[in-house]
Kinemage of the C-alpha trace (Angstrom):
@kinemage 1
@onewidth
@group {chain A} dominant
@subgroup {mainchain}
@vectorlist {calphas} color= white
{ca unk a 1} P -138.836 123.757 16.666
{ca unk a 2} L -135.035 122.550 16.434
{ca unk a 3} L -133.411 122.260 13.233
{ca unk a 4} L -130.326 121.299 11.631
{ca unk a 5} L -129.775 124.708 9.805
{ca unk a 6} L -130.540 126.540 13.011
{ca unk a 7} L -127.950 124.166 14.926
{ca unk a 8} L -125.251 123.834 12.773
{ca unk a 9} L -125.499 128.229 12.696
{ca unk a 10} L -125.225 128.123 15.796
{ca unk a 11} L -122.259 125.730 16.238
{ca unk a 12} L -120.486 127.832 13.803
{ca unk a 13} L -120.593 130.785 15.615
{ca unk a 14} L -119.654 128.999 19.187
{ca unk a 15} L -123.002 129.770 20.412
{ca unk a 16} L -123.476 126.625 22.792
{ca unk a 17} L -122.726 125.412 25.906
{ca unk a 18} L -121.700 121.827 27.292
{ca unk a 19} L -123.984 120.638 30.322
{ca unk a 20} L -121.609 118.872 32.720
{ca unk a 21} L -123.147 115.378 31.848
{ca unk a 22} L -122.254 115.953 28.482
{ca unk a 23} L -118.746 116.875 29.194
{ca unk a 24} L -118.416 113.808 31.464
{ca unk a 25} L -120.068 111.560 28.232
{ca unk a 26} L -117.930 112.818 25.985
{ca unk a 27} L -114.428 112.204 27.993
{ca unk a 28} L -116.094 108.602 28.729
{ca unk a 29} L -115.885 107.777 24.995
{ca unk a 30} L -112.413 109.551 24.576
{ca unk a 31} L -114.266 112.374 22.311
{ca unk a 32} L -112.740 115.820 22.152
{ca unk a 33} L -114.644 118.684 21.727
{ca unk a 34} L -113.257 119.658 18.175
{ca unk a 35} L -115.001 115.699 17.070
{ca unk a 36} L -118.277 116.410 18.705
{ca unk a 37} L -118.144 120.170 16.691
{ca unk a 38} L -117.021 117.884 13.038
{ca unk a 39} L -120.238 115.506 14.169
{ca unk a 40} L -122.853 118.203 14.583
{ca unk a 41} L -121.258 120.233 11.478
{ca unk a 42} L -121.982 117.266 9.600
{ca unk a 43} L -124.613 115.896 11.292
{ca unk a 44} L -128.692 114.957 11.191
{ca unk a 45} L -131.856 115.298 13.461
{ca unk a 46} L -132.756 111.480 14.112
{ca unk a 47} L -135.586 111.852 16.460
{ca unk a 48} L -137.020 114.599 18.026
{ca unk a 49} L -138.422 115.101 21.583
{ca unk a 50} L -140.872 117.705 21.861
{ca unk a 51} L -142.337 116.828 25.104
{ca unk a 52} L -139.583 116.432 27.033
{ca unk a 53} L -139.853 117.955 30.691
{ca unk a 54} L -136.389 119.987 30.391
{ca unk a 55} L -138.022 121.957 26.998
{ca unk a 56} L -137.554 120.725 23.480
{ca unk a 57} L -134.141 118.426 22.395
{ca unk a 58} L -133.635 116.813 19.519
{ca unk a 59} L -130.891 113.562 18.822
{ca unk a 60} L -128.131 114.289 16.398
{ca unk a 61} L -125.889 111.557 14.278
{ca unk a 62} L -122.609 112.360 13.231
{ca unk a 63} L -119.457 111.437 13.099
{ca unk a 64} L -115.890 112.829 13.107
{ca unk a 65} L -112.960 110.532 11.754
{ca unk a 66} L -115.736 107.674 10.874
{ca unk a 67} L -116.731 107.192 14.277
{ca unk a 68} L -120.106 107.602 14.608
{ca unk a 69} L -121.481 110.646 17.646
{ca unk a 70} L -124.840 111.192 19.331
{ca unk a 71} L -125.387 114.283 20.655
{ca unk a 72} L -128.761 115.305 22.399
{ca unk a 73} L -129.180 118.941 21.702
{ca unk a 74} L -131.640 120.990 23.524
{ca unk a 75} L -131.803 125.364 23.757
{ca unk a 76} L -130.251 127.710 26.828
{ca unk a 77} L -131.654 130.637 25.839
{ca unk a 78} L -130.658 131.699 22.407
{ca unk a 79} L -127.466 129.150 22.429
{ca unk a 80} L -127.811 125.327 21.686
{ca unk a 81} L -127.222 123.069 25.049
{ca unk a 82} L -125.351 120.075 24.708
{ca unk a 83} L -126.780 117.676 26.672
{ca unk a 84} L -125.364 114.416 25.939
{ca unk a 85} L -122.906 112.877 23.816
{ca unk a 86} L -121.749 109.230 23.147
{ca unk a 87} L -120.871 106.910 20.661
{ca unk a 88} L -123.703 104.613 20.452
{ca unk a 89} L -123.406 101.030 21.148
{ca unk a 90} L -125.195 97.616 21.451
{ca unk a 91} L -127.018 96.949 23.653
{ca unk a 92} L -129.105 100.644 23.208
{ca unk a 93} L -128.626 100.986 19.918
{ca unk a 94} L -127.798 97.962 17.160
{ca unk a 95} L -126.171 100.466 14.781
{ca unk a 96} L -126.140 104.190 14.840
{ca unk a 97} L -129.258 105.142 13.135
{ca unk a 98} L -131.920 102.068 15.214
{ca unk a 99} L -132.485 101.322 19.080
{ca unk a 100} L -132.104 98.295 20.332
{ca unk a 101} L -135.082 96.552 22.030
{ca unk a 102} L -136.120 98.115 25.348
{ca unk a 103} L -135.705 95.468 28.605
{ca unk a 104} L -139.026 94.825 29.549
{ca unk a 105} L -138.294 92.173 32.235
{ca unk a 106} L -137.857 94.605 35.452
């Protein structure tokens, strides 16, 4: 199972890799790389996904000169995979830490 200790080792040591959604996420929100590493360094597990179809992941919040980060996290091999990253915003999420409500009308 995914943990913070185990993820923040592994950031230390560079042991991760970006997916290409991530990267494109990240430069989206104007993040650099060296603010997504300062938002998982400091970062916590906020929910966990142990069923997902792609293997387990796990949603990390951050944040790097006060902006707040998500960053899905999941495993390639032994290194952590960056999956996604973005700063989270209404309407999806009302502040960092709680979801807004899902749109049930479609």
């Amino acid at each position: 199972m995914m943990n913070i200790t185990e993820i923040k080792a592994k950031i230390r040591k560079e042991l991760y890799v970006y997916s290409y959604h991530a990267d494109v996420e990240r430069k989206t929100d104007q993040l650099t790389l060296i603010q997504v590493e300062i938002a998982l360094l400091n970062g916590e597990i906020i929910e966990k996904y142990l069923d997902d179809q792609r293997g387990e992941s796990c949603l990390i919040l951050g944040y790097a000169d006060d902006i707040p980060i998500h960053i899905v996290c999941g495993w390639r091999g032994d290194k952590i995979a960056i999956i996604t990253v973005y700063i989270p915003k209404p309407p999806k999420f009302i502040s960092p830490r709680i979801r807004g409500k899902k749109d049930v009308s479609n």
